[in-house]
VEXVOMAR-103586 format. One record per residue (C-alpha): residue number from 1; residue in one letter; x negated, z negated, y. Coordinates in Angstrom, 1 decimal, m for minus. Example, Ala and Ser with C-alpha at 12.3 -4.5 7.8 and 13.67 -1.06 7.14 Angstrom:
REM VEXVOMAR-103586
@i 1 | aa A | X m12.3 | Z m7.8 | Y m4.5
@i 2 | aa S | X m13.7 | Z m7.1 | Y m1.1
//
This chain:
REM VEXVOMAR-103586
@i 1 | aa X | X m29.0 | Z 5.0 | Y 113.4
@i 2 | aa X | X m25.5 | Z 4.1 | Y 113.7
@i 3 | aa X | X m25.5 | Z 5.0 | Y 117.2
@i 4 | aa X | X m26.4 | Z 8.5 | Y 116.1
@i 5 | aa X | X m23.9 | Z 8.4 | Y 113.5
@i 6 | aa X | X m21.0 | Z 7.6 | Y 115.6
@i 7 | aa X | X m22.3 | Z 10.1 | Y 119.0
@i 8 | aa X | X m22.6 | Z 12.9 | Y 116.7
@i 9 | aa X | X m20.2 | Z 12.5 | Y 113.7
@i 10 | aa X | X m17.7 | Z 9.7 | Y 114.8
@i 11 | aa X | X m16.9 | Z 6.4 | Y 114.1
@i 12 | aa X | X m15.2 | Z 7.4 | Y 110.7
@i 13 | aa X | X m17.8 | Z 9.1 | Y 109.3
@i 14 | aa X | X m19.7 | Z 6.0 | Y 109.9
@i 15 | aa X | X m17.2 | Z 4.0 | Y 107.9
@i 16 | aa X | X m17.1 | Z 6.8 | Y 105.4
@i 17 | aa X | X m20.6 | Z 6.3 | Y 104.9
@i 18 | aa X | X m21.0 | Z 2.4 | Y 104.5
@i 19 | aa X | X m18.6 | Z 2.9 | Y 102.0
@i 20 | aa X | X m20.3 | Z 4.8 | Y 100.0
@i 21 | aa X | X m22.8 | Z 2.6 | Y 97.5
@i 22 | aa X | X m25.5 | Z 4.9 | Y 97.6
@i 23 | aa X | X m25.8 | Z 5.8 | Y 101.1
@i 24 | aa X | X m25.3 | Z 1.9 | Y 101.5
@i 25 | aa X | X m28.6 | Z 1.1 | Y 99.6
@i 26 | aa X | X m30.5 | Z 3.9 | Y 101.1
@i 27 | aa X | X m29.5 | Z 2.3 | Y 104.9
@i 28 | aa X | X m30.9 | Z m0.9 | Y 103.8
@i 29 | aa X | X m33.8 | Z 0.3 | Y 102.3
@i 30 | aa X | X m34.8 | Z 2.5 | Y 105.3
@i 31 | aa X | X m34.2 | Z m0.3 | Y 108.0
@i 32 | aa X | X m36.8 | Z m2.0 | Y 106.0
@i 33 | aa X | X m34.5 | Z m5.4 | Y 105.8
@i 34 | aa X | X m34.7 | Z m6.0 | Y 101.9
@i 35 | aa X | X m35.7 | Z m3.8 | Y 98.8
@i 36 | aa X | X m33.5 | Z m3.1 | Y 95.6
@i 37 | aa X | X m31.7 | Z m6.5 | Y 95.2
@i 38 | aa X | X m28.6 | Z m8.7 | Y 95.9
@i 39 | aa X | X m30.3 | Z m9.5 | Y 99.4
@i 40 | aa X | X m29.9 | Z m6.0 | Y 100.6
@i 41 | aa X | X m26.3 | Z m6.2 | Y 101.3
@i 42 | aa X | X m26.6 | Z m9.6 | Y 103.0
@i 43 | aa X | X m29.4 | Z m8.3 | Y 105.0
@i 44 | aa X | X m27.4 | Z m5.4 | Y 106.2
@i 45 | aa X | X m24.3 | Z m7.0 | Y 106.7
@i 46 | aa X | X m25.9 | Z m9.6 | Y 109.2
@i 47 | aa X | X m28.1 | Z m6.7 | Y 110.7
@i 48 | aa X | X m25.2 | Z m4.8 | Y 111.5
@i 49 | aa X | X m22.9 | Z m7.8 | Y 112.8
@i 50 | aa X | X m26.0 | Z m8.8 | Y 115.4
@i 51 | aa X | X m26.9 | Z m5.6 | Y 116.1
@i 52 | aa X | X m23.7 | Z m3.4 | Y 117.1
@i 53 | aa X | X m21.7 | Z m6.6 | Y 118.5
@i 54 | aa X | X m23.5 | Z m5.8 | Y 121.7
@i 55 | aa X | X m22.4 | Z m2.7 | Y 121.5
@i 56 | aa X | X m19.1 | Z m2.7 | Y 120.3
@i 57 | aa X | X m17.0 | Z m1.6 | Y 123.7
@i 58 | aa X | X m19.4 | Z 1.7 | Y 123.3
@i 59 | aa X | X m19.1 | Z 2.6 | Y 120.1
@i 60 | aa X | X m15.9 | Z 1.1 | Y 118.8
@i 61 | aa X | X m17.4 | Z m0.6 | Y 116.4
@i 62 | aa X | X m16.3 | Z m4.6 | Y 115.2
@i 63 | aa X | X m18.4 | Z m6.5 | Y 112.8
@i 64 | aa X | X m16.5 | Z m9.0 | Y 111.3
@i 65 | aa X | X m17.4 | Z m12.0 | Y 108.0
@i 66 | aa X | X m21.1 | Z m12.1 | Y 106.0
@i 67 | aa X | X m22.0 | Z m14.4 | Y 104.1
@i 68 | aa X | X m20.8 | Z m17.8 | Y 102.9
@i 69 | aa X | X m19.2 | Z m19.8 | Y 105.5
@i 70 | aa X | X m19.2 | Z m16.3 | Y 107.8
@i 71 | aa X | X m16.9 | Z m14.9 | Y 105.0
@i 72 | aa X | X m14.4 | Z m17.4 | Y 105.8
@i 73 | aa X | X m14.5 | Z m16.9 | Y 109.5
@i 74 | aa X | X m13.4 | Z m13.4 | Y 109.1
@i 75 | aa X | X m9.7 | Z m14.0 | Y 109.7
@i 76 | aa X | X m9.9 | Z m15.7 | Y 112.5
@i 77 | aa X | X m12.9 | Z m12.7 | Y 114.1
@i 78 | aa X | X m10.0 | Z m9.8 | Y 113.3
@i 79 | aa X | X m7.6 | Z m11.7 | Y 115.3
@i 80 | aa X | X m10.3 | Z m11.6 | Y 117.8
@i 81 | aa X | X m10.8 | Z m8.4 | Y 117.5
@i 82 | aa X | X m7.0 | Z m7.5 | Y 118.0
@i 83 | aa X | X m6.5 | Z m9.3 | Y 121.1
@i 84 | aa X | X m9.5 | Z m7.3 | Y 122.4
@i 85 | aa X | X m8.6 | Z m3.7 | Y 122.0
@i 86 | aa X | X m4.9 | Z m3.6 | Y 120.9
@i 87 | aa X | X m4.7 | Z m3.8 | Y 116.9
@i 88 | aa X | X m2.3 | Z m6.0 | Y 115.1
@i 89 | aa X | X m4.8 | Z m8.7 | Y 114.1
@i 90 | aa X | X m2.5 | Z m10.6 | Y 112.1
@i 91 | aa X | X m2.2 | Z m7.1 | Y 109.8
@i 92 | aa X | X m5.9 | Z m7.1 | Y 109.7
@i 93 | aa X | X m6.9 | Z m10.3 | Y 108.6
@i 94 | aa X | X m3.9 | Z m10.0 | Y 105.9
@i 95 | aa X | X m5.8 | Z m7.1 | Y 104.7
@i 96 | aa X | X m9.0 | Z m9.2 | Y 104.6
@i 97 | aa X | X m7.3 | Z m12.0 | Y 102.4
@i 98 | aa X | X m6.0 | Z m9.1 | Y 99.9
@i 99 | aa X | X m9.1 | Z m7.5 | Y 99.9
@i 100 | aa X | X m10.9 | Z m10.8 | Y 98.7
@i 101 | aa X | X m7.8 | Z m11.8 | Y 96.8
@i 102 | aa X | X m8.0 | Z m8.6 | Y 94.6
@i 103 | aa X | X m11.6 | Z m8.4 | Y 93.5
@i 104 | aa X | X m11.9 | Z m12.4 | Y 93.0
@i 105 | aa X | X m8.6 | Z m12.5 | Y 90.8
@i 106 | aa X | X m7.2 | Z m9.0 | Y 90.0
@i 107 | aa X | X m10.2 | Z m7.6 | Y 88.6
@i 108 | aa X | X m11.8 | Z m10.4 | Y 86.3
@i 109 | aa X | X m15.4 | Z m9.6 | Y 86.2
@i 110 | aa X | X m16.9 | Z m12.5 | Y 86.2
@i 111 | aa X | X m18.7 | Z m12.2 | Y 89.3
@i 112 | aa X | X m17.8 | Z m15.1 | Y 91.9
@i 113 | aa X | X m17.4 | Z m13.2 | Y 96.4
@i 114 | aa X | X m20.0 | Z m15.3 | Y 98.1
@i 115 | aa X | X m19.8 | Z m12.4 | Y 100.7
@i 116 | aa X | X m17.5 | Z m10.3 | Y 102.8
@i 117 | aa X | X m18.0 | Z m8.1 | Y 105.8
@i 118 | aa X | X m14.9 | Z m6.1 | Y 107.3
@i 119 | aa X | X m16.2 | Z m3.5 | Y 109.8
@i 120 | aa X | X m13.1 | Z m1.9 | Y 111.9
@i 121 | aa X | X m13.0 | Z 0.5 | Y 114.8
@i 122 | aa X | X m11.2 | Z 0.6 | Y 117.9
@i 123 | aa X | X m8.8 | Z 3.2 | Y 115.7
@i 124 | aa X | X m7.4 | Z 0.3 | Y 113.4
@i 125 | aa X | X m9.6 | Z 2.2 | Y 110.7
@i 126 | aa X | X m12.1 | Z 0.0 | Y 108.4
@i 127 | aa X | X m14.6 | Z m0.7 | Y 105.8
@i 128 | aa X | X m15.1 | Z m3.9 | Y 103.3
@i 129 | aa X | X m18.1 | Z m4.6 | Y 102.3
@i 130 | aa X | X m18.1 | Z m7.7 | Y 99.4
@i 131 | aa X | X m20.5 | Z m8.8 | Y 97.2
@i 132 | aa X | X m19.9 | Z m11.4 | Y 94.1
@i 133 | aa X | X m22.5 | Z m13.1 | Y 91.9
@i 134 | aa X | X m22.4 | Z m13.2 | Y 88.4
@i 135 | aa X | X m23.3 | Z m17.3 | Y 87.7
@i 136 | aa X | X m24.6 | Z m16.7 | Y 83.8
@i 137 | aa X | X m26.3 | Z m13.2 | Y 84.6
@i 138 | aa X | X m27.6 | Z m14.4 | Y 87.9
@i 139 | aa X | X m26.5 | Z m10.4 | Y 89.0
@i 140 | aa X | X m24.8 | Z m9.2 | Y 92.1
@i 141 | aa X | X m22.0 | Z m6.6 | Y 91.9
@i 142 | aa X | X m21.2 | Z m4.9 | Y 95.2
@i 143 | aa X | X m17.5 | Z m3.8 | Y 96.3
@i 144 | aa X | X m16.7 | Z m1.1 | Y 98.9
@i 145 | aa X | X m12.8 | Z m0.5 | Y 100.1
@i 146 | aa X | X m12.3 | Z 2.4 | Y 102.6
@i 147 | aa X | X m8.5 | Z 2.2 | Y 104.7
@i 148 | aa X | X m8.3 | Z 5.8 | Y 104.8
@i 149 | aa X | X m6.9 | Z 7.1 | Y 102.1
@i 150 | aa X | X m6.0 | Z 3.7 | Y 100.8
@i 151 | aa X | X m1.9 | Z 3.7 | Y 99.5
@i 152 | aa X | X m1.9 | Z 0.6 | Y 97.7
@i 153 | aa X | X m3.9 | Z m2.5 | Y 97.4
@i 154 | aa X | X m3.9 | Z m3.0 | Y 93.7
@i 155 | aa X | X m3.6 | Z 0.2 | Y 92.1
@i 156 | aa X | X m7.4 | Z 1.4 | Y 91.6
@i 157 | aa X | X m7.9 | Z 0.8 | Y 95.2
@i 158 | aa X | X m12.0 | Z 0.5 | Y 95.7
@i 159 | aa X | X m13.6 | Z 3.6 | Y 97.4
@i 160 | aa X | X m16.9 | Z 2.5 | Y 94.7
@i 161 | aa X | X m18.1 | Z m0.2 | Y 92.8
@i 162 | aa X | X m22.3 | Z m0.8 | Y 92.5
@i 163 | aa X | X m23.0 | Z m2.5 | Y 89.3
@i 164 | aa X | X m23.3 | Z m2.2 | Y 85.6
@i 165 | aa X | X m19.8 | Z m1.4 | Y 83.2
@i 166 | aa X | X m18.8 | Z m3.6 | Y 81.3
@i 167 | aa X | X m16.4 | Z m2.2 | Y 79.1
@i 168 | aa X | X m12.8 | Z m3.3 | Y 78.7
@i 169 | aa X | X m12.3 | Z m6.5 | Y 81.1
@i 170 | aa X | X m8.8 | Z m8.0 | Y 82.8
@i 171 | aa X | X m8.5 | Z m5.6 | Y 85.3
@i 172 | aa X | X m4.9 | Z m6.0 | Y 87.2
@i 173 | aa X | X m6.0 | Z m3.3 | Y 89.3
@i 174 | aa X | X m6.3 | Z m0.9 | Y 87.2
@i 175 | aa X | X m3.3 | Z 2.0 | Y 87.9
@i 176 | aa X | X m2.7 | Z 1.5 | Y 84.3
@i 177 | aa X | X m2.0 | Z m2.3 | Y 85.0
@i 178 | aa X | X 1.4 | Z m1.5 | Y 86.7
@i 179 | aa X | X 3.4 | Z m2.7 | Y 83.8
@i 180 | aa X | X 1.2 | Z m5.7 | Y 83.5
@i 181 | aa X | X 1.9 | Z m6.5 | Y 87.5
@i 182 | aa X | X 5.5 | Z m5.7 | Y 87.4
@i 183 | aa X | X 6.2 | Z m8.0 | Y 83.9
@i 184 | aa X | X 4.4 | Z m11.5 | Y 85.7
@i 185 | aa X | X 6.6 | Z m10.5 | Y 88.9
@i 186 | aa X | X 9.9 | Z m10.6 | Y 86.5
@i 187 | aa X | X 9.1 | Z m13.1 | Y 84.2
@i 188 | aa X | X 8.2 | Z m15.6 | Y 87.8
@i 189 | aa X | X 12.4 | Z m14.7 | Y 88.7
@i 190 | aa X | X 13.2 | Z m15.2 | Y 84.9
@i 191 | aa X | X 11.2 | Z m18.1 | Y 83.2
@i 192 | aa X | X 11.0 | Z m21.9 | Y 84.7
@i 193 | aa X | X 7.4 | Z m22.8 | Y 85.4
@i 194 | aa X | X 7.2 | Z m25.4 | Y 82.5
@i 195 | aa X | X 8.8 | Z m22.3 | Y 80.1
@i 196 | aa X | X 6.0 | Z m20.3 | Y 81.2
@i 197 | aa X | X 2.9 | Z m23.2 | Y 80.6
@i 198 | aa X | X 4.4 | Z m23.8 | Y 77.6
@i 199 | aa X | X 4.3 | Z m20.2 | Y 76.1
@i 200 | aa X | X 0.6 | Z m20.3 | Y 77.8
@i 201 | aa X | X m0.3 | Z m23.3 | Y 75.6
@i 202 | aa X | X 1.2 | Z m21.9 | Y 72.8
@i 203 | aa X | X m0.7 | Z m18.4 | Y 73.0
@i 204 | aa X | X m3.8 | Z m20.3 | Y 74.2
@i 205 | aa X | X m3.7 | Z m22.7 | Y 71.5
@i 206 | aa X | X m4.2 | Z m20.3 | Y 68.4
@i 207 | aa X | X m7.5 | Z m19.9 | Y 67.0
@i 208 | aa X | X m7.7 | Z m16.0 | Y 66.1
@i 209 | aa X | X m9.7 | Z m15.5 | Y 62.8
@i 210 | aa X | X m13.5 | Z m13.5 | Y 62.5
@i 211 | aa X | X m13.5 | Z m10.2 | Y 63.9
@i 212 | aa X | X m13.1 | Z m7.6 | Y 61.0
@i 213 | aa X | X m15.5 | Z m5.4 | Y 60.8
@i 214 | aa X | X m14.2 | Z m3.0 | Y 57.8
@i 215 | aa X | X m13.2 | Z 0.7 | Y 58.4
@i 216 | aa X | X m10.8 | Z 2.0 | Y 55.7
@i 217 | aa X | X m9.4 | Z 5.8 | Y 55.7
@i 218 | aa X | X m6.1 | Z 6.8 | Y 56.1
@i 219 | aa X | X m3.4 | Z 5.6 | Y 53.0
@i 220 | aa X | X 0.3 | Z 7.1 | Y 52.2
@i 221 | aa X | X 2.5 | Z 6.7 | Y 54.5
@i 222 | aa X | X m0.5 | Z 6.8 | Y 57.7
@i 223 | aa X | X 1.2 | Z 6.8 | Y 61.2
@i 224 | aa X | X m2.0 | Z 8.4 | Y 62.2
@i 225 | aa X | X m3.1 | Z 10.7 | Y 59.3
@i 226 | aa X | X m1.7 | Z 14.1 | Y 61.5
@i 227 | aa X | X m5.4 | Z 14.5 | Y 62.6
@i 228 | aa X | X m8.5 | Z 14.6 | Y 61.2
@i 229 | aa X | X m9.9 | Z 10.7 | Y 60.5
@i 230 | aa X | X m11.5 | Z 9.5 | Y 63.2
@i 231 | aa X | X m12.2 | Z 5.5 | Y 63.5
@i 232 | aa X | X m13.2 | Z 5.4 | Y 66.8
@i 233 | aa X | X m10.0 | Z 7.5 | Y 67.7
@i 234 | aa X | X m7.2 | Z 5.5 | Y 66.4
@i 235 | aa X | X m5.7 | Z 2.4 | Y 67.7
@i 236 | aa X | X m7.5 | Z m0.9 | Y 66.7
@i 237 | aa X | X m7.4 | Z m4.3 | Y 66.5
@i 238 | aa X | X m10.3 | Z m7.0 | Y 68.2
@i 239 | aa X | X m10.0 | Z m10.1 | Y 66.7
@i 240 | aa X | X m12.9 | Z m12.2 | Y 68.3
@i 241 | aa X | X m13.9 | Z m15.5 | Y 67.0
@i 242 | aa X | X m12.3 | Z m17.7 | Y 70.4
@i 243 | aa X | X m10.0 | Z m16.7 | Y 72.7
@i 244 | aa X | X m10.5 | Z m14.6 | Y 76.1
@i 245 | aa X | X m9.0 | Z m18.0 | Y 78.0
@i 246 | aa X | X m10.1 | Z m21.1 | Y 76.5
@i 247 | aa X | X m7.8 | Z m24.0 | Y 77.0
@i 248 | aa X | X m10.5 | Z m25.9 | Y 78.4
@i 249 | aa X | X m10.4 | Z m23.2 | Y 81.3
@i 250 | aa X | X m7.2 | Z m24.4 | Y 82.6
@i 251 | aa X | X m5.9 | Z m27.1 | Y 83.3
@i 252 | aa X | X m2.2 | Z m26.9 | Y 82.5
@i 253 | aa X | X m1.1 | Z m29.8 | Y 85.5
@i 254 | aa X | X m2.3 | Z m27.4 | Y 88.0
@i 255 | aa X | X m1.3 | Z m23.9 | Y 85.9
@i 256 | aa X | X 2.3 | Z m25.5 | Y 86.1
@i 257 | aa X | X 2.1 | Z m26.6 | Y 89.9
@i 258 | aa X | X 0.7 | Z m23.0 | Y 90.8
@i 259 | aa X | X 3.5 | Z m21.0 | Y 88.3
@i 260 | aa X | X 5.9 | Z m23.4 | Y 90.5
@i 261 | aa X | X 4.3 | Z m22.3 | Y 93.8
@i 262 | aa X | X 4.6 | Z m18.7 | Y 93.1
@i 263 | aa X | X 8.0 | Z m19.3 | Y 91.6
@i 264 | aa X | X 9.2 | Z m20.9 | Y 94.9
@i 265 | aa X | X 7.4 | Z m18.2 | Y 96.6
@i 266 | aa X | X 9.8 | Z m15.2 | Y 95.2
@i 267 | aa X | X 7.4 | Z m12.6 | Y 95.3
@i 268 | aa X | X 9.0 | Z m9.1 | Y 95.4
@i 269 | aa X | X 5.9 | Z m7.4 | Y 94.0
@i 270 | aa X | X 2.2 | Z m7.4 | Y 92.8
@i 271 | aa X | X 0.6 | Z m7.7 | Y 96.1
@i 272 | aa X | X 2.9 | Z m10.4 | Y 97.4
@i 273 | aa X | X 1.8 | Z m12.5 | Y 94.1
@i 274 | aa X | X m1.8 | Z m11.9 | Y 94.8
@i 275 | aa X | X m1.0 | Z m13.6 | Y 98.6
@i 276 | aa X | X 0.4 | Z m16.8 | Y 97.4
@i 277 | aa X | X m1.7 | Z m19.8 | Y 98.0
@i 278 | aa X | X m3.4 | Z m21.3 | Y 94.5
@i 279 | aa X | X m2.8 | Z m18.1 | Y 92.5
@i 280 | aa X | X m6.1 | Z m17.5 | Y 91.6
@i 281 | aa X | X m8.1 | Z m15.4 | Y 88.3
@i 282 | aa X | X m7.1 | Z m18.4 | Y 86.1
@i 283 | aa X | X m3.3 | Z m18.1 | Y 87.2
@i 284 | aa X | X m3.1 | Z m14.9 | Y 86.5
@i 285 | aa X | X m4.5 | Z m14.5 | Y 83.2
@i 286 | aa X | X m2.4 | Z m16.6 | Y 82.2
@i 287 | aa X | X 0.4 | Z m15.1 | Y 83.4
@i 288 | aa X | X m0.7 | Z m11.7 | Y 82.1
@i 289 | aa X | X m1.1 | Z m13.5 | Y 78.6
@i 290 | aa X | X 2.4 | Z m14.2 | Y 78.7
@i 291 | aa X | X 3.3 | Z m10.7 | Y 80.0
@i 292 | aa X | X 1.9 | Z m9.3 | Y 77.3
@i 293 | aa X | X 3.4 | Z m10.8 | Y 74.4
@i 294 | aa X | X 6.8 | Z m11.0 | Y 75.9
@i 295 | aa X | X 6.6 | Z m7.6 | Y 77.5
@i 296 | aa X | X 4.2 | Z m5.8 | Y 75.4
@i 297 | aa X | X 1.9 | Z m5.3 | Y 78.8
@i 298 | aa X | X m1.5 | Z m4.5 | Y 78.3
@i 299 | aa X | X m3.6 | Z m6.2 | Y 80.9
@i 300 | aa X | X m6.9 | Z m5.0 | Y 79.3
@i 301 | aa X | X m8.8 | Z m1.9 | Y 80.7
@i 302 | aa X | X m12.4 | Z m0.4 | Y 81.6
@i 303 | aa X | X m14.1 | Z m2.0 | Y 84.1
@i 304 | aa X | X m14.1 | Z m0.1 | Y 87.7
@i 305 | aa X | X m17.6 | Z m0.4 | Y 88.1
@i 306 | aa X | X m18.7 | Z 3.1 | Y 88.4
@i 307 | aa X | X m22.5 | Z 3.0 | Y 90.0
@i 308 | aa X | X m25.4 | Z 1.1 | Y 88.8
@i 309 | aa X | X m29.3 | Z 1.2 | Y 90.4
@i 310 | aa X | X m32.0 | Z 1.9 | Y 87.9
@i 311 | aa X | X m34.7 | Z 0.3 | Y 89.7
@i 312 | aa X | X m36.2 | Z m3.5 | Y 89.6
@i 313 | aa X | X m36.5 | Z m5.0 | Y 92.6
@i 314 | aa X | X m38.9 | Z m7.9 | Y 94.3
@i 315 | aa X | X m37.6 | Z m10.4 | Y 91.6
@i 316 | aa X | X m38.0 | Z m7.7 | Y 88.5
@i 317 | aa X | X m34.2 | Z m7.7 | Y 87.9
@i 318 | aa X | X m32.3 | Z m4.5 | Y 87.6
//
């Protein structure tokens, strides 16, 4: 099939397609490898990696990463890769590590990558393919980046997203985010590490109060009265019983040592954060936390998740 793909419609196409989540399911259910569930993209990943590695000086095509310990190989496969036909391998596995980098810690979802496959053509042109699992939920959630097109690594960069919303999560990816990303870069040139844990500790360490649940109408003197009244239009207020981060999530001895890492590190934006070794989801929720109250940054939007199958699969999950 992908041999037909890439004769008749070309080798982008191809990568257009496994990009796509839908198209994706329907190639893995028609080459018979798994049905409806998180195997599916495991299954095709490694189908696809044994399968067109063979044929790879024909068609152009370069299988890359899979599962587990294969995810971590693919680096060092892209600089493979490179040597072979002419790309700048060293660009492409950087792209790999940011890829990973954003959906494990940018966008907080609470699903752990267990996989990544990065499929590129001779053109320099390529497809991600990663999947996380969801530890509590035991569900999968599938990722799919497409180069062309791309502009930016963290500003709503996926191509799709296969699994259930969520609502409002820490998404750092979000285009909305770029205050959020641009107020941890400054305040990692203006605030000493220990500053920065502290202020953590401090936001951290305050129990919020019961979640009101009372809806009042407008009174004199309104800011929003303008309009018709409206609840679930005006601005409101969440007040949850525990904090987003507990403080038993982070370990402020390492928070401080990775603040002083990235701190060292100067980042000049974003991206160049995301790169530093041992900043991770926990690092930089943290850091958004502070961002926010110091900056007034919102680091809070929808999730990116835009498709979701219907069906149960062999195991009766969704």
């Amino acid at each position: 099939m992908c041999e037909a793909i890439v004769h008749t419609y070309g080798r982008d196409e191809l990568l257009r397609r496994l990009a796509h989540p839908f198209w994706f399911q329907s190639f893995g259910a028609v080459m018979g490898m798994d049905w409806h569930s998180s195997g599916i993209t495991t299954s095709v990943i490694g189908a696809l990696k044994r399968g067109l590695t063979p044929l790879s000086g024909e068609l152009g095509i370069h299988v890359c990463g899979g599962r587990g310990r294969h995810s971590r190989a693919t680096p060092a496969e892209l600089l493979a890769v490179g040597d072979a036909v002419g790309l700048d391998g060293a660009a492409l596995a950087q792209a790999s590590r940011l890829v990973a980098k954003v959906d494990s810690a940018a966008v907080q979802d609470g699903f752990d990558l267990y996989l990544h496959g990065f499929i590129v053509s001779d053109d320099g042109r390529w497809v991600v393919v990663q999947q996380g699992m969801h530890g509590q939920r035991k569900q999968a959630r599938r990722y799919h980046w497409l180069s062309e097109g791309l502009s930016s690594f963290v500003d709503a960069p996926h191509a799709a997203i296969d699994g259930a919303h969520q609502g409002n999560i820490v998404n750092l990816a979000d285009h909305r985010a770029a205050a959020s990303r641009d107020a941890q870069v400054e305040l990692l040139h203006s605030t000493a590490p220990d500053q920065l844990a502290r202020h953590w500790q401090r936001i951290a360490g305050v129990e919020a109060p019961a979640a009101a649940t009372a809806v009042q109408g407008p009174v004199t003197g309104d800011l929003f009265a303008g309009h018709a009244w409206d609840p679930a239009q005006q601005p409101h207020l969440s007040m949850p019983d525990h904090h987003d981060v507990r403080s038993e999530n982070v370990i402020t001895r390492r928070l401080h040592a990775s603040l002083a890492a990235a701190a060292e590190a100067g980042p000049r934006d974003f991206t160049a954060l995301l790169q530093v070794p041992g900043v991770g989801a926990r690092t930089l929720r943290s850091l958004a936390m502070v961002a926010e109250v110091v900056h007034g940054t919102p680091c809070r939007f929808s999730d990116p998740a835009r498709f979701s199958l219907t069906h149960g699969g062999k195991d009766r999950q969704p």
